[in-house]
C-alpha positions, 0 to 999 in steps of 0.5 A, a space after each residue: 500500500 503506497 501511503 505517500 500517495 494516499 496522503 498527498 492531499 493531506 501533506 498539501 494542507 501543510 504548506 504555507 503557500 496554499 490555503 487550509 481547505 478540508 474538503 472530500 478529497 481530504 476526507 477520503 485520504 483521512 479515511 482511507 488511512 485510518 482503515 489502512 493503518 488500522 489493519 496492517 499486519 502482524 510482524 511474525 518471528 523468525 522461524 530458522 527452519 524456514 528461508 528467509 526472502 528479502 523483496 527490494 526496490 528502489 525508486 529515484 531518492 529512496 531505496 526500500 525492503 521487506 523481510 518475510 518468510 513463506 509459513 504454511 503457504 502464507 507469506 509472513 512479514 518479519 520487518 520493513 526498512 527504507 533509507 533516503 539515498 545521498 546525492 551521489 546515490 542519486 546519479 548511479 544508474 538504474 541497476 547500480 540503484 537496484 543493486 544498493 537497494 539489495 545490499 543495503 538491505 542485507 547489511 541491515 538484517 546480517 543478523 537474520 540471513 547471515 548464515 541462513 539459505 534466503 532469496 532475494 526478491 527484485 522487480 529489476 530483471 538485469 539484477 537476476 544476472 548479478 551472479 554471473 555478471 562478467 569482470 565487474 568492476 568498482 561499486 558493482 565488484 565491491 557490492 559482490 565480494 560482500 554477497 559472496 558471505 551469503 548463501 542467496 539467490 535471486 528472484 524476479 517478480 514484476 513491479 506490481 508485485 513487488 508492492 510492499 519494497 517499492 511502497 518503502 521505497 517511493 514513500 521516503 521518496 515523498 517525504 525527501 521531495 515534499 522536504 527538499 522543496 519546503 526548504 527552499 521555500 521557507 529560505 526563500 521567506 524567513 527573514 533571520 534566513 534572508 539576512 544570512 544569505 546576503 551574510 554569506 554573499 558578502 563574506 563567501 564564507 567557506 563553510 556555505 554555498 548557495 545552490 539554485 537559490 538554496 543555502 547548504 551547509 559544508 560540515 562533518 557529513 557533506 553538503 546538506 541544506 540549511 534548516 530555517 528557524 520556522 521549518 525546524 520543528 516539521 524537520 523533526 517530525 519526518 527525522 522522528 518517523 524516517 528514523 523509525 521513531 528512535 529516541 532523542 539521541 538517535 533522531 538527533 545523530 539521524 539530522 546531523 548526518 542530514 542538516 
């Protein structure tokens, strides 16, 4: 179930720039949520005796997956994961996207399919080949050597099968794009924000730049964006929920790698 797409009547009702107007479409998002949030389903616990299958996918900003087992002839849900892709990331070729999806899904549940038989389940056909791709090189041959751990196979399915890993992966995807274009709009409007851009364009300090109208910070963990004063509390938010709704610390360190 794609939830950033049901719910993108209601992330408009967030923006400054357009006025709050409840109306049926709002109405129906709301509804269609609750009903959907009210029945998700029941993580299961790993049963050993059982392969593990580790479905993923990735979309232009976000890669995601989800680790199930088949019990009984029903497939059972273990856990979910999704992660925003840096800059970089973002440029890698289709496959290449694909291919991180697969081993930044593994590196995250090592310690469920290290040592155990699983399949790995990708809508992207060329990925099915990945075992006997021929002299790979740079990322593609790291990422092999790192497979080379486990024992594994792949399968593919079609895209709308695949449901559930590209779901992940296009809702974070959401959230990084609402995100992005909020931020330049709030530069854009708060005046603390409007003072330091011309600051920073008369001092050309070497720790900011300005990008397409959007102020971004050089610090420990790369270029990122500049959070204006008035946007900081809805940042909090989505780093609370894309975060998987950790503590303090965590959400904290989660930001800090970000803005």
């Amino acid at each position: 179930m794609n939830f950033a797409a049901i719910s993108c009547k209601l992330y408009d009702l967030l923006r400054k720039d357009l006025p709050w107007i409840w109306d049926e479409d709002s109405d129906k998002s709301f509804a269609t949520l609750k009903k959907h949030l009210s029945n998700l389903p029941t993580l299961g616990f790993p049963n050993y005796s059982h392969n593990f299958r580790l479905a993923c996918d990735a979309s232009d900003l976000a890669v995601g997956a989800q680790l199930s087992q088949i019990i009984n002839g029903e497939e059972i849900p273990m856990a979910f994961t999704s992660q925003k892709l840096n800059s970089a990331q973002r440029k890698y070729a289709t496959i290449d996207k694909e291919f991180l999806a697969l081993i930044l899904a593994v590196k995250k549940f090592r310690h469920y399919l290290y040592g155990s038989k699983f399949t790995l389940v990708t809508d992207h056909q060329p990925l099915i080949h990945i075992k006997t791709m021929k002299d790979p090189k740079g990322r593609r041959a790291r990422w092999l050597m790192e497979l080379e751990n486990y024992d594994y196979d792949i399968e593919y399915i079609p895209g709308k099968t695949n449901s559930i890993a590209d779901s992940l992966s296009r809702s974070i995807a959401f959230v990084s794009l609402q995100l992005d274009i909020d931020t330049r709009k709030s530069q854009s409007q708060d005046p603390e924000t409007i003072k330091f851009v011309e600051k920073i364009k008369n001092l050309q300090p070497l720790t900011y730049h300005i990008v397409d109208s959007t102020v971004f910070h050089l610090g420990r963990n790369g270029t990122v964006p500049y959070i204006p004063t008035p946007l900081r509390d809805t940042v909090l938010d989505y780093a609370h929920d894309i975060s998987e709704h950790q503590g303090y610390s965590k959400t904290l360190n989660f930001l800090r790698k970000r803005c």
